[in-house]
Structures are given as C-alpha cells and as structure tokens.
Backbone as JSON, one array per atom type, in Angstrom:
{
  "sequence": "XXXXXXXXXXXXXXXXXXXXXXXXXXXXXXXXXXXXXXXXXXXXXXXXXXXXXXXXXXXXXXXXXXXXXXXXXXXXXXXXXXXXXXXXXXXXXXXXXXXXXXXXXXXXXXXXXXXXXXXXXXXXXXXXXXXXXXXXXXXXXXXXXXXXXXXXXXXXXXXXXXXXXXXXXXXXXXXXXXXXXXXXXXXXXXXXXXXXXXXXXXXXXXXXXXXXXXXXXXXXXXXXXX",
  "N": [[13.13, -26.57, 87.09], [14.14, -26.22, 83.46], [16.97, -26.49, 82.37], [19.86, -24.68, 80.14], [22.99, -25.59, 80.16], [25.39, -23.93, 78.36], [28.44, -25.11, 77.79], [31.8, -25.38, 77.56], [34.25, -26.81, 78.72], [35.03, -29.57, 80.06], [35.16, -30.63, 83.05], [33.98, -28.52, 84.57], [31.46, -28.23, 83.04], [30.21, -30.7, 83.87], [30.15, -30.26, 86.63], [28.67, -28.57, 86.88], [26.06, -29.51, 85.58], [25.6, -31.77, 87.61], [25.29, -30.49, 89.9], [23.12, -28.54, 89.56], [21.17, -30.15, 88.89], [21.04, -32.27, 91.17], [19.83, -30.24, 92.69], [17.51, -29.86, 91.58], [16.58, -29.31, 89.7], [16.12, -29.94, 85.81], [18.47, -30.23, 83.99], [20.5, -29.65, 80.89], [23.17, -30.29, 78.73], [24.86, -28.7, 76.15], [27.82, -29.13, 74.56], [29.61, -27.29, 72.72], [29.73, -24.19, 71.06], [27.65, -23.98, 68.48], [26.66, -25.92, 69.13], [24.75, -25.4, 71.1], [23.62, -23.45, 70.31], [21.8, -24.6, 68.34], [20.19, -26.33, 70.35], [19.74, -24.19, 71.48], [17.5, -22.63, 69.82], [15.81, -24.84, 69.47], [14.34, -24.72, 71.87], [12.06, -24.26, 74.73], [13.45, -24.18, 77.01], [13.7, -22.96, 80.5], [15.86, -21.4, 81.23], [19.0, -20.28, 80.39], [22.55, -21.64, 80.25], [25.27, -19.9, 79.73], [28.62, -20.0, 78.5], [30.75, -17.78, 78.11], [32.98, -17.72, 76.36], [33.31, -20.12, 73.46], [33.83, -22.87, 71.67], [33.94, -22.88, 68.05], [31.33, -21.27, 68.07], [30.75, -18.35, 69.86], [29.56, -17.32, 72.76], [27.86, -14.97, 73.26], [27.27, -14.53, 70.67], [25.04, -16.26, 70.32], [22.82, -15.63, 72.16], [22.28, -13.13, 71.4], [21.28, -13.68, 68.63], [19.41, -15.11, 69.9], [18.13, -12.84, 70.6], [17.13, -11.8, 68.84], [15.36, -13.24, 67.48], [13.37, -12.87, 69.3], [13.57, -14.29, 71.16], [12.71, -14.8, 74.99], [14.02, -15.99, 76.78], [15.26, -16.34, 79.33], [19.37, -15.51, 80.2], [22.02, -16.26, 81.59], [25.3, -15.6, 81.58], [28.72, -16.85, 81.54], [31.78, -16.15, 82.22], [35.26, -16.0, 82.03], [36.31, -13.17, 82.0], [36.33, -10.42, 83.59], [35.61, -7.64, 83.54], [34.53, -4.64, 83.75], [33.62, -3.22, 81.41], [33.69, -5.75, 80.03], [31.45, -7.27, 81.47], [29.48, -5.23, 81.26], [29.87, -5.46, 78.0], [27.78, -7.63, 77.67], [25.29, -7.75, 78.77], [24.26, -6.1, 77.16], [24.58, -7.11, 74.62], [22.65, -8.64, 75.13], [22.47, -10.45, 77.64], [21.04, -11.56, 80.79], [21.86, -11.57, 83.06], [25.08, -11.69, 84.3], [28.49, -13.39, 85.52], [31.36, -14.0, 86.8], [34.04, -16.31, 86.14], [36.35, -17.3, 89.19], [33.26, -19.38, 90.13], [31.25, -19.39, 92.87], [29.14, -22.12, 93.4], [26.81, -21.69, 94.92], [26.19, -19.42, 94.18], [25.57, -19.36, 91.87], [23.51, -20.7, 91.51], [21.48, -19.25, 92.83], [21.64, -17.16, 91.33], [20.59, -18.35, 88.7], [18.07, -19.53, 89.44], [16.66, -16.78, 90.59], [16.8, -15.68, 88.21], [14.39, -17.52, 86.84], [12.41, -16.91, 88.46], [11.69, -14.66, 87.76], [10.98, -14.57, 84.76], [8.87, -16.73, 84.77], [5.42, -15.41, 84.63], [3.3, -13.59, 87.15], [0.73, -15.93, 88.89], [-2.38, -15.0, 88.23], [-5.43, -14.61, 89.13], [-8.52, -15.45, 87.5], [-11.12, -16.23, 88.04], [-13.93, -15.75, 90.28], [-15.49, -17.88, 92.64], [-18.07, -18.4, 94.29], [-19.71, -20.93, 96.56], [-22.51, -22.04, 94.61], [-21.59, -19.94, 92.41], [-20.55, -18.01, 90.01], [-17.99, -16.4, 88.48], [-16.45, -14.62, 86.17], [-13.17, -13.53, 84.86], [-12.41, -12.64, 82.55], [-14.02, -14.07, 79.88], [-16.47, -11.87, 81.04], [-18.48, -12.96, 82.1], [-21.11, -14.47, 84.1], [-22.24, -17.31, 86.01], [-24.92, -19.1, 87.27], [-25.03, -22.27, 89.71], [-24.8, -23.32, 86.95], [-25.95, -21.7, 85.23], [-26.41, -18.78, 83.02], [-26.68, -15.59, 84.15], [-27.07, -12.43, 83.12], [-25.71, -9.39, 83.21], [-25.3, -5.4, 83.56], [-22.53, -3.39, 82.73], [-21.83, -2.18, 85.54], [-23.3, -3.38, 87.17], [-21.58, -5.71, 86.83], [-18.86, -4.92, 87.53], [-19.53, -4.47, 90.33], [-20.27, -6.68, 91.19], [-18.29, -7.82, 90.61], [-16.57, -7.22, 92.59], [-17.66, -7.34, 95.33], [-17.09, -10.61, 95.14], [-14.44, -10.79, 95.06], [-13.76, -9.89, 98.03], [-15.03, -11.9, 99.14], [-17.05, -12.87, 101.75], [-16.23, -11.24, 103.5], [-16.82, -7.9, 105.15], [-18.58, -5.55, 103.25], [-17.44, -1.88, 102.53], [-20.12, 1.09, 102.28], [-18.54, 3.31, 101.4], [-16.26, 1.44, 100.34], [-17.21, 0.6, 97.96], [-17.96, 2.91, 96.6], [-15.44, 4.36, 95.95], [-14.09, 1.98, 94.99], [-16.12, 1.08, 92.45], [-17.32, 2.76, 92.07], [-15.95, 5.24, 91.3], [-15.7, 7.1, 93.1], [-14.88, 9.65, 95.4], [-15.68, 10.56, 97.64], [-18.77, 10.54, 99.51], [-21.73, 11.21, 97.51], [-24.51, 11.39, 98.79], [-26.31, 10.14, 97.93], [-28.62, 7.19, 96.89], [-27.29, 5.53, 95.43], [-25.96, 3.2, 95.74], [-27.64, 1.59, 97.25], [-29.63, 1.19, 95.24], [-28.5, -0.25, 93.31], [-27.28, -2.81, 94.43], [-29.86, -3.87, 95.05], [-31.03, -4.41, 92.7], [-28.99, -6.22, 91.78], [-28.99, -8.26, 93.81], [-31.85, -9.25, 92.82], [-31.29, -10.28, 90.51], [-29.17, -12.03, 91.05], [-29.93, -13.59, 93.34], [-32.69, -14.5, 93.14], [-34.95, -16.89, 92.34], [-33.61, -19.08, 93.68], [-32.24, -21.0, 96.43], [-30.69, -20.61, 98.08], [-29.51, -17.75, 99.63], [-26.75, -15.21, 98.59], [-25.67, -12.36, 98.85], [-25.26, -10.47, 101.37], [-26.92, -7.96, 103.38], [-24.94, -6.14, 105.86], [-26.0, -4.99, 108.37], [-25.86, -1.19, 109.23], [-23.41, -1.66, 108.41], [-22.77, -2.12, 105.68], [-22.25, -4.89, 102.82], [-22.0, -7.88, 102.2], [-20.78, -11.26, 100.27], [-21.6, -14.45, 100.51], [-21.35, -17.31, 100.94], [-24.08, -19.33, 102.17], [-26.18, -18.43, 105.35], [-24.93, -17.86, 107.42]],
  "CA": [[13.28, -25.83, 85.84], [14.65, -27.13, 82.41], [18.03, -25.59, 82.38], [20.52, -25.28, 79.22], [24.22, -25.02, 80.0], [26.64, -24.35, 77.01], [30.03, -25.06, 78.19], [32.68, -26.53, 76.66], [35.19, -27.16, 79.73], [34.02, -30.96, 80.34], [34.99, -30.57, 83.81], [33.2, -27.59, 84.54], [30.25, -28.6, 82.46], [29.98, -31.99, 84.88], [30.09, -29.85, 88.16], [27.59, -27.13, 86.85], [24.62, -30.07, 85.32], [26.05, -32.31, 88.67], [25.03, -29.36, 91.11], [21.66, -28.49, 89.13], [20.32, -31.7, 88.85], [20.88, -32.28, 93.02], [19.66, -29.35, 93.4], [16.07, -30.32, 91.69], [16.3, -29.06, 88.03], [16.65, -31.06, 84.5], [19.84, -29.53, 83.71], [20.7, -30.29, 79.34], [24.46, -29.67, 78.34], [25.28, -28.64, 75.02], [29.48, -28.81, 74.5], [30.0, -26.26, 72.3], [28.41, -23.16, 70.58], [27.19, -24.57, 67.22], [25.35, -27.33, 69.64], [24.48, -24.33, 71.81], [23.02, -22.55, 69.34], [20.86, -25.26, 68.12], [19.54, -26.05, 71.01], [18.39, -23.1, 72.1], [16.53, -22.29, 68.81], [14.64, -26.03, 69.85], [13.62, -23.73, 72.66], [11.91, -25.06, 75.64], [14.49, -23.65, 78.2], [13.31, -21.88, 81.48], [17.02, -20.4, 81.53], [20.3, -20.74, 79.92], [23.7, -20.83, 80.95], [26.1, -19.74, 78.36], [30.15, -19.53, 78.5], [31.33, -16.55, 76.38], [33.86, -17.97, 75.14], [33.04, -21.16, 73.03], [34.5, -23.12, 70.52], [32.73, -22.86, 66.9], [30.46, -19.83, 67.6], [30.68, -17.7, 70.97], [28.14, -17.27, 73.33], [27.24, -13.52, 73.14], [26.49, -14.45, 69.53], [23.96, -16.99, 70.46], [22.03, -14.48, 72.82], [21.94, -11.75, 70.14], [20.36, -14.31, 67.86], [17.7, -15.73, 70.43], [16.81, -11.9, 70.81], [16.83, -11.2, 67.8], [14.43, -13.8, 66.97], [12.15, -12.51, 69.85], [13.27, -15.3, 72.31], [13.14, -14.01, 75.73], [14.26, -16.95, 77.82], [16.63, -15.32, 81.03], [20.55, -16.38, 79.62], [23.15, -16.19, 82.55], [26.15, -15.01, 81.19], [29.67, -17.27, 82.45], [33.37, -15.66, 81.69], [36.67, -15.23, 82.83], [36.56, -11.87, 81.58], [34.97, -9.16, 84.48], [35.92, -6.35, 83.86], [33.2, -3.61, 84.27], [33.59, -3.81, 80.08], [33.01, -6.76, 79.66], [30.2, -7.1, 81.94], [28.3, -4.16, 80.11], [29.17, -5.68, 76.84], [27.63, -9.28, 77.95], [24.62, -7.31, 79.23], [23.88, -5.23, 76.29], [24.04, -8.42, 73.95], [21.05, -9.43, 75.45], [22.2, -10.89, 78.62], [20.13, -10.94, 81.8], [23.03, -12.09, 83.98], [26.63, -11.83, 84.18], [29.11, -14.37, 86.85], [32.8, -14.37, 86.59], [34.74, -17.27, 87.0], [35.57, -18.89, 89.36], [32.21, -18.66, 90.92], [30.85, -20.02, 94.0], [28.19, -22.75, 93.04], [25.76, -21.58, 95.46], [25.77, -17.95, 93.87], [24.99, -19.37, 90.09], [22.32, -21.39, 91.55], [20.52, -18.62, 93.48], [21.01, -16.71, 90.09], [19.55, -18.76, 87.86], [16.74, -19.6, 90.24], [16.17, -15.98, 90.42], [15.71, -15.12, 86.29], [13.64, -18.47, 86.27], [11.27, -16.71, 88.98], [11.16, -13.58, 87.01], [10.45, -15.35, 83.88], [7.48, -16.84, 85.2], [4.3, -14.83, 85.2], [2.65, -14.47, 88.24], [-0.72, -16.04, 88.27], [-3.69, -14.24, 88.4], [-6.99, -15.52, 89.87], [-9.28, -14.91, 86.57], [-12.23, -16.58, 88.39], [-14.2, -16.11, 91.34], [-16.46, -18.82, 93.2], [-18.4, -18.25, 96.24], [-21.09, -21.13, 96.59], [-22.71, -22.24, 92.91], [-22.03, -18.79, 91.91], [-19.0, -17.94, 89.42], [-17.56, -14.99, 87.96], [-15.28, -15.26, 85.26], [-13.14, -11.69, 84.43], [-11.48, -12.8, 80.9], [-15.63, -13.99, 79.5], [-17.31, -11.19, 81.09], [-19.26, -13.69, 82.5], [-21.62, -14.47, 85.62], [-23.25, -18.17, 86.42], [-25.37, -19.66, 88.9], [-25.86, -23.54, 88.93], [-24.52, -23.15, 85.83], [-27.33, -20.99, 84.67], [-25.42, -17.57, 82.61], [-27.07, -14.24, 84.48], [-26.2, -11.22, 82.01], [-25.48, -8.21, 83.52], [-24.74, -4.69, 83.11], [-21.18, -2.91, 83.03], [-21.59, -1.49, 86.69], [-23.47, -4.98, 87.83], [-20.96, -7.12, 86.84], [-17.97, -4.37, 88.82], [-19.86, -4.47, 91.83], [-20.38, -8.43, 92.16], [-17.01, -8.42, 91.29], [-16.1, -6.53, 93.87], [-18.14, -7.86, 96.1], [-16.46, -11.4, 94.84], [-13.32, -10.16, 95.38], [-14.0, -9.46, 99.16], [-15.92, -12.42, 99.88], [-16.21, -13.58, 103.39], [-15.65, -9.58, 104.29], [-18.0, -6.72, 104.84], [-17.94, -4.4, 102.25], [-18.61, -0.83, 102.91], [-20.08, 1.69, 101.06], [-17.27, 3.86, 100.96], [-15.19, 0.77, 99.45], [-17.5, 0.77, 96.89], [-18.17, 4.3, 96.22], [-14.28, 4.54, 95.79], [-13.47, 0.95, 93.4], [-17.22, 0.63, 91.59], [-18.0, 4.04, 91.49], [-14.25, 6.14, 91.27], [-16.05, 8.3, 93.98], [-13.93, 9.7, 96.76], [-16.91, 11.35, 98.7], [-20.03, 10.29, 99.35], [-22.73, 11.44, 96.9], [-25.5, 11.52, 99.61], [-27.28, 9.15, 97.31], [-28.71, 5.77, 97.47], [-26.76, 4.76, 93.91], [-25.48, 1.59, 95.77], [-28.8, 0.33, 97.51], [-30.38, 0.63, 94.43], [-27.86, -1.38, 92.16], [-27.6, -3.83, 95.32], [-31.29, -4.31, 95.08], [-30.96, -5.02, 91.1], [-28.24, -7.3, 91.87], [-29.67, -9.19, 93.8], [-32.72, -9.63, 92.05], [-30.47, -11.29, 89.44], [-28.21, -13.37, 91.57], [-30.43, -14.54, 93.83], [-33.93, -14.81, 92.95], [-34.91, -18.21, 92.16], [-32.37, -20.19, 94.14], [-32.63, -21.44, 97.54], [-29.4, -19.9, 99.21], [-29.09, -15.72, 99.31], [-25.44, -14.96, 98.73], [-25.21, -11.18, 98.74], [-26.23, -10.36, 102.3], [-27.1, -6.39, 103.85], [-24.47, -6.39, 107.04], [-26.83, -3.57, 109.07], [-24.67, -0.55, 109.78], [-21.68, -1.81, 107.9], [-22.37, -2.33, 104.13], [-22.54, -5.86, 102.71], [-20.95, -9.09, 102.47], [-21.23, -11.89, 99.46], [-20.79, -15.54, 101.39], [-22.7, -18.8, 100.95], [-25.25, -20.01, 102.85], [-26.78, -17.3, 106.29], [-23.88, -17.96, 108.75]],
  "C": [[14.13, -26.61, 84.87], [15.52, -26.08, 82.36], [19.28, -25.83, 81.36], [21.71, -25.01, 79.76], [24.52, -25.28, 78.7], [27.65, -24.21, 77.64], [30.58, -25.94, 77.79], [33.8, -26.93, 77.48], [34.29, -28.7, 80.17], [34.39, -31.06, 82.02], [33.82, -29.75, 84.7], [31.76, -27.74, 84.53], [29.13, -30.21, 83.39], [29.61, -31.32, 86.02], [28.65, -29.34, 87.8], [26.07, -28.4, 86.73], [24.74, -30.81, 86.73], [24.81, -31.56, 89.24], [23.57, -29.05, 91.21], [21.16, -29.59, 89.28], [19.84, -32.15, 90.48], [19.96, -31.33, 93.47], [17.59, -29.16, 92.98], [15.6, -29.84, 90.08], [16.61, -29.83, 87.39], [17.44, -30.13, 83.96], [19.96, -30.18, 81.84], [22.31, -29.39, 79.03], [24.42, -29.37, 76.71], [27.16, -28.26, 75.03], [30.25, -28.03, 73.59], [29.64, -25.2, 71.44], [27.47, -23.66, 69.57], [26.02, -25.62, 67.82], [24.41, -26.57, 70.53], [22.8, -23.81, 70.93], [21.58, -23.08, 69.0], [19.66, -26.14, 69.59], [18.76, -25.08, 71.58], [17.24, -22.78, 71.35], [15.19, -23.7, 68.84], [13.93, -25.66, 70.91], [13.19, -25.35, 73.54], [12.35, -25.14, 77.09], [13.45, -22.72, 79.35], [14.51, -20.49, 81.52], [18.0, -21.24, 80.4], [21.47, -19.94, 80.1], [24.46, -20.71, 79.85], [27.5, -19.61, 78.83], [30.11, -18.7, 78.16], [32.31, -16.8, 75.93], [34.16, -19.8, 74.83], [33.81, -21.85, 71.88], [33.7, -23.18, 69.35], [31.99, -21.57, 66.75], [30.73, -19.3, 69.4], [29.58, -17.41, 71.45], [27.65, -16.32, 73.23], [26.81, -13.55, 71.57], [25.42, -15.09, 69.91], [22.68, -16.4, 71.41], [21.97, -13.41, 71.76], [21.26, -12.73, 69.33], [19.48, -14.94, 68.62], [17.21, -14.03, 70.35], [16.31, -11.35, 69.74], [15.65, -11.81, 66.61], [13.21, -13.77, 67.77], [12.31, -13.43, 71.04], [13.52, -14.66, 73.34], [13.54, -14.77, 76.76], [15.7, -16.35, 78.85], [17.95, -15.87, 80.27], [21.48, -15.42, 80.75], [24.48, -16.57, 81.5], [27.57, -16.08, 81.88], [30.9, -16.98, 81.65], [34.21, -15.14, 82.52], [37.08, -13.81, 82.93], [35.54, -10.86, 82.43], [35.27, -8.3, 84.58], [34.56, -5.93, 83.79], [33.07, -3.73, 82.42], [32.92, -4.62, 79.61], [31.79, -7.66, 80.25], [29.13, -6.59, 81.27], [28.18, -4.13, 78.83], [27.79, -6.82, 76.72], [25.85, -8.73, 77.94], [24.25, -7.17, 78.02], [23.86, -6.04, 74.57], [23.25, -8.75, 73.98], [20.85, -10.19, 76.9], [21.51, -10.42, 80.36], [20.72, -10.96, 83.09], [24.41, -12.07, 84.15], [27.64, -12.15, 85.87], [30.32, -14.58, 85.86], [33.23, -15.38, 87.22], [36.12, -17.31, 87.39], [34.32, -18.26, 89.71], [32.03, -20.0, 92.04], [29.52, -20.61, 93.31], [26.45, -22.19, 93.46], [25.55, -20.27, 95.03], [25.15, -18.35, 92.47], [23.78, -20.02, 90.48], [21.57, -20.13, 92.06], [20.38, -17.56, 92.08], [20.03, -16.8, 89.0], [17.99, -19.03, 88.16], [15.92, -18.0, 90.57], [15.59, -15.52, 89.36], [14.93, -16.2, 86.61], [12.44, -17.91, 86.99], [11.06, -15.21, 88.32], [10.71, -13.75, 85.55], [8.94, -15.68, 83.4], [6.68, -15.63, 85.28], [3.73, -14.93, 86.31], [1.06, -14.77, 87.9], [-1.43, -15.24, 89.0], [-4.59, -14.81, 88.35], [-7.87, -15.03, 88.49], [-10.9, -15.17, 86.65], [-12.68, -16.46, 89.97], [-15.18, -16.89, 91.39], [-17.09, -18.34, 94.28], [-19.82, -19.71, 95.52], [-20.59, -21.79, 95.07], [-22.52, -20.9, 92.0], [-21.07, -18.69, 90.98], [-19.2, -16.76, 88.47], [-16.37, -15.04, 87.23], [-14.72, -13.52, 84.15], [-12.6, -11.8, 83.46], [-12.93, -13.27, 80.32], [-16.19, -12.96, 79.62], [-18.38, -11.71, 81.65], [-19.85, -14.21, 83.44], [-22.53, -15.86, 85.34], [-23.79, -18.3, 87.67], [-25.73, -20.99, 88.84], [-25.92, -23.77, 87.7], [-25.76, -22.64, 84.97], [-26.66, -19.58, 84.16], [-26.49, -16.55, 83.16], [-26.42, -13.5, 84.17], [-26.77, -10.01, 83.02], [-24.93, -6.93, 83.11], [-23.26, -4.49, 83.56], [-20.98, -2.78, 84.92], [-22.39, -2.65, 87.56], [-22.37, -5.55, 88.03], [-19.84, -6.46, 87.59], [-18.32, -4.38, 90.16], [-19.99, -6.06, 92.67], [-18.8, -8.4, 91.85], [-15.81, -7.91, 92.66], [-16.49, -7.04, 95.18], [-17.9, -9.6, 96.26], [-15.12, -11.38, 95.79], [-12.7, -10.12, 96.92], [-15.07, -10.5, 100.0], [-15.51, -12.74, 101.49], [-16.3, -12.14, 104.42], [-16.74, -8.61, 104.29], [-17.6, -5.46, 103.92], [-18.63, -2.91, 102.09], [-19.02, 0.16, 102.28], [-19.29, 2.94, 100.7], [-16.02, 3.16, 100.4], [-16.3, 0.83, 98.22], [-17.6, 1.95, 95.89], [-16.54, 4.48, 95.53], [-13.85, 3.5, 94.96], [-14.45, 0.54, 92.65], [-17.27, 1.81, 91.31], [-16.78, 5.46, 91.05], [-15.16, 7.21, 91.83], [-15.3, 8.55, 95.09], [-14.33, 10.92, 97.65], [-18.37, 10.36, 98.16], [-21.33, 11.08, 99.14], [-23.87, 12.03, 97.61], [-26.68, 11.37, 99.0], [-27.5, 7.71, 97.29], [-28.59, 4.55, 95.9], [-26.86, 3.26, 94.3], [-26.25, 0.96, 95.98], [-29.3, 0.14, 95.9], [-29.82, -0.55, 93.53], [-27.7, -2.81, 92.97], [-28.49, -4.6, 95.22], [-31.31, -5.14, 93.6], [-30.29, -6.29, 90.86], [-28.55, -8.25, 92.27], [-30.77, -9.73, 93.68], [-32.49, -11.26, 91.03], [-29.9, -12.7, 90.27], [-28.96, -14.39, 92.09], [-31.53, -15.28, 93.71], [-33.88, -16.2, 92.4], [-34.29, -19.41, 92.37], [-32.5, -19.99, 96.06], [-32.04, -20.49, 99.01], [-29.28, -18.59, 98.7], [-27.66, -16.31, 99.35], [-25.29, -13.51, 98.69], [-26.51, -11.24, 100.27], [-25.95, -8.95, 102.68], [-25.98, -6.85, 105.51], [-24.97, -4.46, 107.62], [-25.67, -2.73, 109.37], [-23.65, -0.54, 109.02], [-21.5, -1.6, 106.44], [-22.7, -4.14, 103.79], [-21.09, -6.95, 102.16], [-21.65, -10.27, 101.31], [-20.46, -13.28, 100.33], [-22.0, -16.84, 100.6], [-23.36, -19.34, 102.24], [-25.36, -18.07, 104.1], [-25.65, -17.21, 107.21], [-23.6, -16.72, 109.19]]
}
C-alpha cells in the first residue's frame, strides 16, 4: 500500500516510514501540516497517518478538508492526547482511526493494514466462462465462440444461474427459488420448458452440449459430456 505519514517528530517519522517500508509498503513522509495538506489533496494514498498536533496547520484540520472535498481515503489518527474526548473529537473530524502515543509498532501496522483492507472493494466476478461460452452480468450479454446469443430476461437468469453453479447439479427447487422467487413447487413444467428454449439457443449449432439434463436431479452446465 502507498502510505502517507504526516509527522513532524523526525525521529518518530524515521521509525514509523522505517517499519512500513520493511514491512512491504511505499511509505511517503510529509514533515509538517502545510506539506501534509498538500499532499494529500495530490491524492493517491491507500491510507494516511496523521499527527494531531502539527506545526503550520493541525492534522484534524487536514481530515475535515479531505472530507469535505469528498476524499474518502482511511486517515489513522496519532496523539498524545487519549482521553475518551479527544478520541471522539479525532473521530468525528473525519477520522477512521485513533492510536495514542506511545504505541506499539506492531498495533499501528495491523491498523493501518486493516482501513487499507476495508478501503478496498471486494472484487466481484462480473463474468462467467464455462467452455467457449461467456456471460457477462454488467453488458447483459451471452457469447458463444464469440458469436452474441440474445436472450430473454428469465433466459439470461437461468444460464446465469446455471453459470453460477457450474460443475454442480442444479435442482429444480434451486431454481424455482433464485430464477423463479418460488418457494413451492408450481406442479408445472415452467423450467423444462425454458431449459428446452435455452438450450436451443446455447447449444444448437456447436459441436459440444454444455447445459446437460442430470436424470432425477435437475441439471448441470459443464463443458464437454464427462
């Protein structure tokens, strides 16, 4: 992670980028608020560590002006001052963190390494593959062999469902319940038929089935007969 300290203790400020840096981040000092400041507004930060008390401008100002410009980068909080006070002012500035010093090295690191993983988005799979097949849920979109097969609304939920679950048998009470928001079975043959439609589409004209009937069980989307 790209990590800003502002601290203006040059000892301090040596241990803290020191520690980070070993520890596998690009650590960037700024030595006192005014340089603080401007850095952060160059943005680019995963995190930032701030003093609160700086020379030139103070750190709880420089967090009220990233939020106030919409920046939401995590800012760990560092001051001599812990009271329960001044904790809940530090907080309520904008900070996402607050560590009194002294502190134990190995507690600011597992901090900051924590906002930097809440920070992050987690990713989300926005494509499935099975085979030449692909399914793409931000398009709306279904190839084969790079060939686009357009489908309806309740097509394209059921391959992706059946995506979703490749490899797996899928039965028709999972479908009935995340394609169809049914939570009984109908004692209709909704799913063969859209099955049948489906794979009309998917497969017809291509060498390898991928949506296969598992007798008894429901069905299964795989590549090749195995």
């Amino acid at each position: 992670m790209r990590i800003l300290v502002i601290e203006d203790d040059k000892e301090a400020a040596a241990y803290l980028v020191r520690g980070l840096r070993e520890a596998g981040h690009t650590p960037e000092h700024a030595a006192d608020g005014a340089a603080g400041a401007i850095a952060v507004e160059a943005g680019g930060f995963d995190v930032v560590v701030v003093d609160r008390m700086l020379p030139h401008r103070d750190g709880l100002s420089i967090i009220e002006e990233m939020r106030g410009r919409g920046d939401r980068t995590p800012a760990l909080i560092l001051s001599a001052l812990g009271q329960v006070d001044d904790r809940v002012t530090g907080l309520r500035a904008g900070g996402d963190d607050y560590l009194t010093k002294p502190y134990a090295f190995t507690e600011l690191l597992a901090r900051v390494e924590a906002l930097g993983r809440r920070s992050r988005p987690a990713e989300v799979d926005t494509t499935y593959k099975v085979g030449d097949l692909e399914l793409d849920r931000l398009s709306h979109t279904v190839t084969r062999g790079g060939q686009e097969i357009p489908l309806q609304p309740r097509e394209f939920r059921l391959l992706e469902y059946l995506m979703k679950n490749a490899g797996q048998v899928v039965t028709r009470t999972m479908l009935l319940e995340n394609v169809w928001d049914y939570h009984f079975d109908p004692q209709t043959n909704v799913i063969d038929v859209h099955v049948s439609r489906l794979r009309s589409k998917i497969d017809k004209g291509f060498e390898r089935p991928l949506i296969h009937t598992v007798r008894g069980a429901g069905y299964m989307v795989r590549d090749g007969l195995r």
